[in-house]
SEFIZA-3560 file (N, C-alpha, C; in Angstrom, 3 decimals):
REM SEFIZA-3560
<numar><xx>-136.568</xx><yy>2.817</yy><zz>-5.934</zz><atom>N</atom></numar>
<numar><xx>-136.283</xx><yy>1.451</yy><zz>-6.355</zz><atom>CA</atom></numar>
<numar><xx>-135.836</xx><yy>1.478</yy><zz>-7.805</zz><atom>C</atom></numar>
<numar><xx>-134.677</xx><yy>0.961</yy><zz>-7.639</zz><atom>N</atom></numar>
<numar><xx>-134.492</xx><yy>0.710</yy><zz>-9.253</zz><atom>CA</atom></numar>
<numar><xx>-135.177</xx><yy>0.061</yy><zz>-10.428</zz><atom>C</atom></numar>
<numar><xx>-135.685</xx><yy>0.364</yy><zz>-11.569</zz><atom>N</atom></numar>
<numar><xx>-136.171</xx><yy>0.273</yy><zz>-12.792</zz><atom>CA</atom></numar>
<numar><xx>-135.119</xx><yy>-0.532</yy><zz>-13.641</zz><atom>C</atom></numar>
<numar><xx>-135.658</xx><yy>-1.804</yy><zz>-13.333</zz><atom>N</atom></numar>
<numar><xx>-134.318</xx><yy>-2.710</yy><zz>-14.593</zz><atom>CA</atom></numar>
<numar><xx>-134.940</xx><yy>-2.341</yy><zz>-16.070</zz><atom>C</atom></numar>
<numar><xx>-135.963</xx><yy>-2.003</yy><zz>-16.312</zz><atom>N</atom></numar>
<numar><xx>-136.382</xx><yy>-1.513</yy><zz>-17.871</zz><atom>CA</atom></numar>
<numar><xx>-135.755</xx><yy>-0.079</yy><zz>-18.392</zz><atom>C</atom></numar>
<numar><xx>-136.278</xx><yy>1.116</yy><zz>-16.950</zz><atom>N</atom></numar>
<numar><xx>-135.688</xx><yy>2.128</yy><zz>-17.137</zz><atom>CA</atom></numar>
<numar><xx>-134.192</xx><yy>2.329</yy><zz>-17.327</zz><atom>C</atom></numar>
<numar><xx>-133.436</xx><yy>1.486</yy><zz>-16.300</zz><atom>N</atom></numar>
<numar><xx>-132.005</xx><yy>1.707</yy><zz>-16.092</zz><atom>CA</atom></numar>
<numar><xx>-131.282</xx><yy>0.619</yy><zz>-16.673</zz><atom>C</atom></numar>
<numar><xx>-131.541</xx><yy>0.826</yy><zz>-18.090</zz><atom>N</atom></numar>
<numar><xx>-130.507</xx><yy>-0.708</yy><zz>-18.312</zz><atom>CA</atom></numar>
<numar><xx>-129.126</xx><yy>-0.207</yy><zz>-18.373</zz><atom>C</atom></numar>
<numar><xx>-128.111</xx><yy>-1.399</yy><zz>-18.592</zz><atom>N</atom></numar>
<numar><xx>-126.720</xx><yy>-0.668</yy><zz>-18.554</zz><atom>CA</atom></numar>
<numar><xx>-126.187</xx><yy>-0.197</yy><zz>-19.395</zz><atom>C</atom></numar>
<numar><xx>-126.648</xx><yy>0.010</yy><zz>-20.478</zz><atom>N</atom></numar>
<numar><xx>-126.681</xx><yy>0.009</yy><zz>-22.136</zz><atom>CA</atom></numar>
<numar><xx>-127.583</xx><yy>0.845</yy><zz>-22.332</zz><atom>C</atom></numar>
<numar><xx>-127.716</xx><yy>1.856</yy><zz>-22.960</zz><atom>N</atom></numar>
<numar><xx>-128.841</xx><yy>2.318</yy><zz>-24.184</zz><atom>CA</atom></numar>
<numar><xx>-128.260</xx><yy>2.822</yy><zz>-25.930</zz><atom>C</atom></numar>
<numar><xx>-129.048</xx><yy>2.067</yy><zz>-26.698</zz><atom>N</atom></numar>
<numar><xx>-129.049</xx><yy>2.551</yy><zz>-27.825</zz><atom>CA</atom></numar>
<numar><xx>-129.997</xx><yy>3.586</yy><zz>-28.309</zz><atom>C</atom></numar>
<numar><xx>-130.082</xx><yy>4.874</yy><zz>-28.826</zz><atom>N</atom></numar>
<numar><xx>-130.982</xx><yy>5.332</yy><zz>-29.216</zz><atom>CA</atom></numar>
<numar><xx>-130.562</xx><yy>5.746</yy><zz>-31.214</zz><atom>C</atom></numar>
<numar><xx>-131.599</xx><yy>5.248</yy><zz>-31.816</zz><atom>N</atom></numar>
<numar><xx>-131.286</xx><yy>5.580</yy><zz>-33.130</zz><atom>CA</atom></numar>
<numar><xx>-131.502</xx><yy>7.200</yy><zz>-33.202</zz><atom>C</atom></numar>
<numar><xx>-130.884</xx><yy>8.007</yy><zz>-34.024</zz><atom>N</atom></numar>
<numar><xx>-131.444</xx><yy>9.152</yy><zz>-34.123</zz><atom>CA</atom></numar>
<numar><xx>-131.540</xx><yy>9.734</yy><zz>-35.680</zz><atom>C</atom></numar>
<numar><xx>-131.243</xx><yy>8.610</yy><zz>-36.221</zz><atom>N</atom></numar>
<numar><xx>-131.618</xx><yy>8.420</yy><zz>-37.960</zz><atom>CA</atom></numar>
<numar><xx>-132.387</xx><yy>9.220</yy><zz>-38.632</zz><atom>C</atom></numar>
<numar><xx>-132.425</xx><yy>10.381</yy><zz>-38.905</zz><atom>N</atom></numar>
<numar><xx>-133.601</xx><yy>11.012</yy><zz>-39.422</zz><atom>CA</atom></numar>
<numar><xx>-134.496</xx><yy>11.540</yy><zz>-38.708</zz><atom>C</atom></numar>
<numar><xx>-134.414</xx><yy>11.601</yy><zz>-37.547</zz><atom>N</atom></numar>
<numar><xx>-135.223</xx><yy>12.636</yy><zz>-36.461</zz><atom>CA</atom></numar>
<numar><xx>-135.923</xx><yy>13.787</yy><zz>-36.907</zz><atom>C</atom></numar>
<numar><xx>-136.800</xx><yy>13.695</yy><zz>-36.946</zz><atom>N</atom></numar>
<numar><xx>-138.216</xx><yy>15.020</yy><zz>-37.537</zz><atom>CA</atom></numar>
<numar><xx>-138.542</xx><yy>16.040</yy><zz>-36.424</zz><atom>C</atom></numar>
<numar><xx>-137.493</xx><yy>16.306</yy><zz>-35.649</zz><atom>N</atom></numar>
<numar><xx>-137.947</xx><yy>17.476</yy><zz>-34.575</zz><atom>CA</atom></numar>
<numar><xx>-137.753</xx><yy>16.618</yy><zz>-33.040</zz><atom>C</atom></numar>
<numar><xx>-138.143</xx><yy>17.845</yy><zz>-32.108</zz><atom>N</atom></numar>
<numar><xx>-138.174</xx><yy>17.566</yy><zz>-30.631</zz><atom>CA</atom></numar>
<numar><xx>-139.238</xx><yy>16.456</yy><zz>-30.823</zz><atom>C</atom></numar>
<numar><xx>-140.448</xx><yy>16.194</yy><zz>-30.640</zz><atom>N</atom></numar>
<numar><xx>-141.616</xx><yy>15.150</yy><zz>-30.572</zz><atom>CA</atom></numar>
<numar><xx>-140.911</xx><yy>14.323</yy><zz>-31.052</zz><atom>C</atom></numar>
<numar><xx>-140.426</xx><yy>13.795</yy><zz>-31.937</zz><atom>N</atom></numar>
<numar><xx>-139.728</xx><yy>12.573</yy><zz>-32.785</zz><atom>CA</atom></numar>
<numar><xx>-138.566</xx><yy>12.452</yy><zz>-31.588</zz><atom>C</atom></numar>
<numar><xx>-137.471</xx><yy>13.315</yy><zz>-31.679</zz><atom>N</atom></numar>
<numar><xx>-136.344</xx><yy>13.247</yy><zz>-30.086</zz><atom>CA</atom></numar>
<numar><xx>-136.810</xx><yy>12.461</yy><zz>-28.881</zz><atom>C</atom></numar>
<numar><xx>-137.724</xx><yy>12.866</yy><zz>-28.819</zz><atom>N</atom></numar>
<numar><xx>-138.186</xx><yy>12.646</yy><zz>-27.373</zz><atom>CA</atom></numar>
<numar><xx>-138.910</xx><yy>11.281</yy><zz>-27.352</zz><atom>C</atom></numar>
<numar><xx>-139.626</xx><yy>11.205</yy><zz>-28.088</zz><atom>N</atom></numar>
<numar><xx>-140.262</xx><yy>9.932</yy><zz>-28.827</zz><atom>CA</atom></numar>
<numar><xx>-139.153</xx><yy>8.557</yy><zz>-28.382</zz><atom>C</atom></numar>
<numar><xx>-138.009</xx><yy>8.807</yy><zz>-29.129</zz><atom>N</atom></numar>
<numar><xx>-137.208</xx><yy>7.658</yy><zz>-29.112</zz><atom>CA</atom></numar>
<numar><xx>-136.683</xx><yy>7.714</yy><zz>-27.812</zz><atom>C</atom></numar>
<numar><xx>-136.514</xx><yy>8.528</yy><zz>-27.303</zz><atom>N</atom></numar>
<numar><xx>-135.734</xx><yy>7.797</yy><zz>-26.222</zz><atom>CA</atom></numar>
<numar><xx>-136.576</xx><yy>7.885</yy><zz>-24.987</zz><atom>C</atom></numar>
<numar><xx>-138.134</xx><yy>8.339</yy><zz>-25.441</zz><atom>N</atom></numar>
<numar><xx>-138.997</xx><yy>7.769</yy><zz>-24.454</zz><atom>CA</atom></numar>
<numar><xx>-139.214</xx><yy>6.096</yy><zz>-24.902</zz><atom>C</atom></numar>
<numar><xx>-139.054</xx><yy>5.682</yy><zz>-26.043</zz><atom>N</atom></numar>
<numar><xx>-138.948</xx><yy>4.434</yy><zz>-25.842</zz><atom>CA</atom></numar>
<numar><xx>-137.541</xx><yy>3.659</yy><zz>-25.896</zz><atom>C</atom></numar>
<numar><xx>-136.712</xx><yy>4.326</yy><zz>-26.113</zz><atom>N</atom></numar>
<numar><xx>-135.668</xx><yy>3.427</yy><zz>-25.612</zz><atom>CA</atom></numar>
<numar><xx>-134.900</xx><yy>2.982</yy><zz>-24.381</zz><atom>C</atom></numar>
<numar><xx>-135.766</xx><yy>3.980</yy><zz>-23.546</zz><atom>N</atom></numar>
<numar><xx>-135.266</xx><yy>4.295</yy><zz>-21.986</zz><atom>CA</atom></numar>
<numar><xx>-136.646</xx><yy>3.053</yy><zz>-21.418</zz><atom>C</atom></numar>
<numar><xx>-137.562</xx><yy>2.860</yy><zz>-22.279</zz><atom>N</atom></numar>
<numar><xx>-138.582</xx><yy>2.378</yy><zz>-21.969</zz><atom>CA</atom></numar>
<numar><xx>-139.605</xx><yy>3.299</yy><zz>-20.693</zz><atom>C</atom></numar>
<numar><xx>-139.617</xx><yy>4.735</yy><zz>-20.700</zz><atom>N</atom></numar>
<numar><xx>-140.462</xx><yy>5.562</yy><zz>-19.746</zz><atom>CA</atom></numar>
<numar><xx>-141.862</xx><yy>4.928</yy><zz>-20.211</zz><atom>C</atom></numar>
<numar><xx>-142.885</xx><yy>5.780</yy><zz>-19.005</zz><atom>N</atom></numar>
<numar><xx>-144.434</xx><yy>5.628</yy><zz>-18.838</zz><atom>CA</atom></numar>
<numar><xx>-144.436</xx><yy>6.945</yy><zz>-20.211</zz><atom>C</atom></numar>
<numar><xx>-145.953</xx><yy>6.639</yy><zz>-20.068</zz><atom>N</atom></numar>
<numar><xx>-146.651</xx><yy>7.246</yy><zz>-21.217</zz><atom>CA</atom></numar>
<numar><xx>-146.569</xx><yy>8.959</yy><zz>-20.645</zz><atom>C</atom></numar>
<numar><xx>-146.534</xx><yy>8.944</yy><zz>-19.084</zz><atom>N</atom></numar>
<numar><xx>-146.480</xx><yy>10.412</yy><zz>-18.759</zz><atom>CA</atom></numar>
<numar><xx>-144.864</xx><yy>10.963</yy><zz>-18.743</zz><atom>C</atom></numar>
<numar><xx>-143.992</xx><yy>10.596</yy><zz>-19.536</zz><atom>N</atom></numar>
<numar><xx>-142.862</xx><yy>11.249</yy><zz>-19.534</zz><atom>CA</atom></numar>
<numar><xx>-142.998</xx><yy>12.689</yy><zz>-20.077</zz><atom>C</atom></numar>
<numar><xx>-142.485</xx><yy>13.813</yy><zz>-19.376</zz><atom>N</atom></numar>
<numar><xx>-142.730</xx><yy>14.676</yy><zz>-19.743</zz><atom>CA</atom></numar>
<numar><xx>-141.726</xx><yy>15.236</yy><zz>-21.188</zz><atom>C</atom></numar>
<numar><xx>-141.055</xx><yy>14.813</yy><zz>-21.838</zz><atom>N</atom></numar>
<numar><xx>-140.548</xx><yy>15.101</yy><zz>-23.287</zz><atom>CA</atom></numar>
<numar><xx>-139.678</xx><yy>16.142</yy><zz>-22.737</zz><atom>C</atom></numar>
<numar><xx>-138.563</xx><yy>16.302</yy><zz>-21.782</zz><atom>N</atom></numar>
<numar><xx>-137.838</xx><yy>17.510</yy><zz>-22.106</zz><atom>CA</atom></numar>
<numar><xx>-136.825</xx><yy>16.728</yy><zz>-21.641</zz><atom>C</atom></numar>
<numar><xx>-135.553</xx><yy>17.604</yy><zz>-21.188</zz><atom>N</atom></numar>
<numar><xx>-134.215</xx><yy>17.316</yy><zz>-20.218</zz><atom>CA</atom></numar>
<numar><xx>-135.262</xx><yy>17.192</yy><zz>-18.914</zz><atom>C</atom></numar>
<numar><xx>-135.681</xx><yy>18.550</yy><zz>-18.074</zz><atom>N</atom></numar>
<numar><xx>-135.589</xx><yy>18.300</yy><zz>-17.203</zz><atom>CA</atom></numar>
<numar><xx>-136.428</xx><yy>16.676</yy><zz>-16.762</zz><atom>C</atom></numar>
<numar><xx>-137.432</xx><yy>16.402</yy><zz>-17.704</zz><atom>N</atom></numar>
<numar><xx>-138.308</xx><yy>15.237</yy><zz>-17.147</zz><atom>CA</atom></numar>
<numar><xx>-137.208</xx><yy>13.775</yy><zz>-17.157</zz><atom>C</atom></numar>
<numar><xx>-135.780</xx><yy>14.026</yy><zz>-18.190</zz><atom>N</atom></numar>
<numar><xx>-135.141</xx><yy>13.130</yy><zz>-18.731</zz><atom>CA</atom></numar>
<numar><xx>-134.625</xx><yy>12.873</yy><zz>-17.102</zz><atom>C</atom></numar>
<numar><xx>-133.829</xx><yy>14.215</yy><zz>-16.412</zz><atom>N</atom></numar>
<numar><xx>-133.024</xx><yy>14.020</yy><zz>-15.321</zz><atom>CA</atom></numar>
<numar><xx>-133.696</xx><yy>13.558</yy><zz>-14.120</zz><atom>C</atom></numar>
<numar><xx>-135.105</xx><yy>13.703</yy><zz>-14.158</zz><atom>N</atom></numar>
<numar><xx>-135.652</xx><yy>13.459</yy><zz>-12.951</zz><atom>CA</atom></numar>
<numar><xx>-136.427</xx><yy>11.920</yy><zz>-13.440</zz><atom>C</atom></numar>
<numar><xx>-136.486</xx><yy>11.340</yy><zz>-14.016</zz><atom>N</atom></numar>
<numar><xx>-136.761</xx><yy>9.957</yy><zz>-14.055</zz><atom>CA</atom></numar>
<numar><xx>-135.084</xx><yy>9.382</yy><zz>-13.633</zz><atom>C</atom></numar>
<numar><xx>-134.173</xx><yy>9.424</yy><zz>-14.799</zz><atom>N</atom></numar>
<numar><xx>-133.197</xx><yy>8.755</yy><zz>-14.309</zz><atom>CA</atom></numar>
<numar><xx>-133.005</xx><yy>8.950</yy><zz>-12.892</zz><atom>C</atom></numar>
<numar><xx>-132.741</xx><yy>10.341</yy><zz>-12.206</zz><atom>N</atom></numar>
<numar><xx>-132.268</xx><yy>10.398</yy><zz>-11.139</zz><atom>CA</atom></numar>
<numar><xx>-133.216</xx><yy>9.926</yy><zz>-9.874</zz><atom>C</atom></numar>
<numar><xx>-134.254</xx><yy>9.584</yy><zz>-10.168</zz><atom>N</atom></numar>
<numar><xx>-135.522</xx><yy>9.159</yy><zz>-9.499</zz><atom>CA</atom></numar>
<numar><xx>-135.569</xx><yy>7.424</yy><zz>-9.232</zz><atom>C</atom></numar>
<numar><xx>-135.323</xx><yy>7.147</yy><zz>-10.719</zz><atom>N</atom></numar>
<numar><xx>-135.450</xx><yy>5.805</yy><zz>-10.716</zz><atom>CA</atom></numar>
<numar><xx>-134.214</xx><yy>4.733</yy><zz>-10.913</zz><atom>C</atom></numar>
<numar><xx>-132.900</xx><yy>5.731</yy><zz>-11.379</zz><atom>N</atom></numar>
<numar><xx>-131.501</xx><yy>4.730</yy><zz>-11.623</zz><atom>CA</atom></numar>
<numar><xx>-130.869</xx><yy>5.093</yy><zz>-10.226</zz><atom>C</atom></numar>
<numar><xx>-130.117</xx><yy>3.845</yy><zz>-9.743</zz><atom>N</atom></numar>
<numar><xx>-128.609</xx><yy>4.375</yy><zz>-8.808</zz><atom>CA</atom></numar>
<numar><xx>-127.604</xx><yy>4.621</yy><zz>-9.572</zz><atom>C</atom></numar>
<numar><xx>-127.158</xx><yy>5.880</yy><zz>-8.833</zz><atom>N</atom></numar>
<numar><xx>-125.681</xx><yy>6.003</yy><zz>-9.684</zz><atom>CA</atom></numar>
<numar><xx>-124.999</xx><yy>5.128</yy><zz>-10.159</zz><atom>C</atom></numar>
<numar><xx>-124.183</xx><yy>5.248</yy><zz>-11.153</zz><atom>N</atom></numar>
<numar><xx>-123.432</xx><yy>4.257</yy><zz>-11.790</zz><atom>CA</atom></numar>
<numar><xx>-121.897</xx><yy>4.889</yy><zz>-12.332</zz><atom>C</atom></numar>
<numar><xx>-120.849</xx><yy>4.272</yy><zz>-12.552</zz><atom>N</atom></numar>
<numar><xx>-119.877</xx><yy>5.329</yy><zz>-13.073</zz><atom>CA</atom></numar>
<numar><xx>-120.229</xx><yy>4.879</yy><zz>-14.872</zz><atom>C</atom></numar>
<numar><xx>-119.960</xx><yy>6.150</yy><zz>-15.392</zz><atom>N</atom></numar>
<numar><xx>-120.146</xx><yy>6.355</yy><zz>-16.642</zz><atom>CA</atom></numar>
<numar><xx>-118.579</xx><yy>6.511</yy><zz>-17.136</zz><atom>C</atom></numar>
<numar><xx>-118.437</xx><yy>5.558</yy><zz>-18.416</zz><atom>N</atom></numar>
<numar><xx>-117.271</xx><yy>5.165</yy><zz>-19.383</zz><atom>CA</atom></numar>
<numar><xx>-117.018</xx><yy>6.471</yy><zz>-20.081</zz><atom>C</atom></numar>
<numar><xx>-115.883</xx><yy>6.906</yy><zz>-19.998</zz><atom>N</atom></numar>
<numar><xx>-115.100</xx><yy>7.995</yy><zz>-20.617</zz><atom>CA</atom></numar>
<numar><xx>-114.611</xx><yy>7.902</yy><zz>-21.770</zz><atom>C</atom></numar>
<numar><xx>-114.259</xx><yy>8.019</yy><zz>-22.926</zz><atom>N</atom></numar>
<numar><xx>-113.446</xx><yy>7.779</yy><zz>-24.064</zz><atom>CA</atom></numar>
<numar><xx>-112.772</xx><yy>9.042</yy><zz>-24.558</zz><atom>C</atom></numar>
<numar><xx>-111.932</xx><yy>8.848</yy><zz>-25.491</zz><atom>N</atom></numar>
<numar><xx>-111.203</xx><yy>9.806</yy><zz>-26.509</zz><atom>CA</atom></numar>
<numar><xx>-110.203</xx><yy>10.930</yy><zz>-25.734</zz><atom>C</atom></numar>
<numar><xx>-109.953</xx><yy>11.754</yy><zz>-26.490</zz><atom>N</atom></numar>
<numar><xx>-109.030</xx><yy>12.362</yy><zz>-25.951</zz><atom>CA</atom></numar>
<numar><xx>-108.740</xx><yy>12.813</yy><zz>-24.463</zz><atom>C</atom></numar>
<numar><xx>-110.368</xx><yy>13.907</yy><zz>-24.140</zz><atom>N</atom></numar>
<numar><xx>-110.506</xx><yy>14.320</yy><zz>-23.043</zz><atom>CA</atom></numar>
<numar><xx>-110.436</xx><yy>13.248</yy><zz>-21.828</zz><atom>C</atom></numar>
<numar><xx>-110.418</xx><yy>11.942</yy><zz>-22.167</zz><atom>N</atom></numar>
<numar><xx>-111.071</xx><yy>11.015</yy><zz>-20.709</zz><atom>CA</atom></numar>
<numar><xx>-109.673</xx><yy>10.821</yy><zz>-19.926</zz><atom>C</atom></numar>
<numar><xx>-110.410</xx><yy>11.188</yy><zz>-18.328</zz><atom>N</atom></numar>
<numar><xx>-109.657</xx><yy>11.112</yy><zz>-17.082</zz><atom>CA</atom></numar>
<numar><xx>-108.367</xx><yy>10.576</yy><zz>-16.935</zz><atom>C</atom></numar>
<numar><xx>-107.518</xx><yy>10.278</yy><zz>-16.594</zz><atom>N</atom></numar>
<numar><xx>-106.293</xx><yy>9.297</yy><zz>-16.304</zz><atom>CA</atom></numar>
<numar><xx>-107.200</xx><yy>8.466</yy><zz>-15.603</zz><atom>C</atom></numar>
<numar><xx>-106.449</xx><yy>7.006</yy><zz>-15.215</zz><atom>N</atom></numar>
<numar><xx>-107.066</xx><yy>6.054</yy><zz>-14.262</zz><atom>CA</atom></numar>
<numar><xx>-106.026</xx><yy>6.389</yy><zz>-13.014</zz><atom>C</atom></numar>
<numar><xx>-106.674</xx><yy>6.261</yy><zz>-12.284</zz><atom>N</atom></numar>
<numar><xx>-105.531</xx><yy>5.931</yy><zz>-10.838</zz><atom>CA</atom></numar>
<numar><xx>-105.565</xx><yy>4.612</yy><zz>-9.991</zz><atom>C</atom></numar>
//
């Protein structure tokens, strides 16, 4: 079931001065809004989103991005 807190369509994460991984992980355990048991890495990052968001297409920019068809 989708997570409208977890999966918003938008995320901002500040990364202003970041004091290490714990501080990293910190913010975008709260900007993603996760539970207190997020496990602080990638893999815990991919398996919440992919657990709790439906796919979505993700916006491309700058040089490298796709042609449209």
């Amino acid at each position: 079931m989708e997570n409208d807190k977890t999966c918003p369509e938008h995320v901002t994460v500040d990364l202003t001065g970041v004091g290490g991984w714990e501080d990293f992980w910190g913010r975008i355990q709260t900007a993603f809004v996760f539970s207190d048991g997020f496990g602080k890495n990638w893999d815990a990052f991919w398996d919440v989103l992919s657990k709790e968001c439906p796919p979505r297409g993700a916006p491309a920019a700058g040089k490298a991005a796709p042609a449209e068809e």
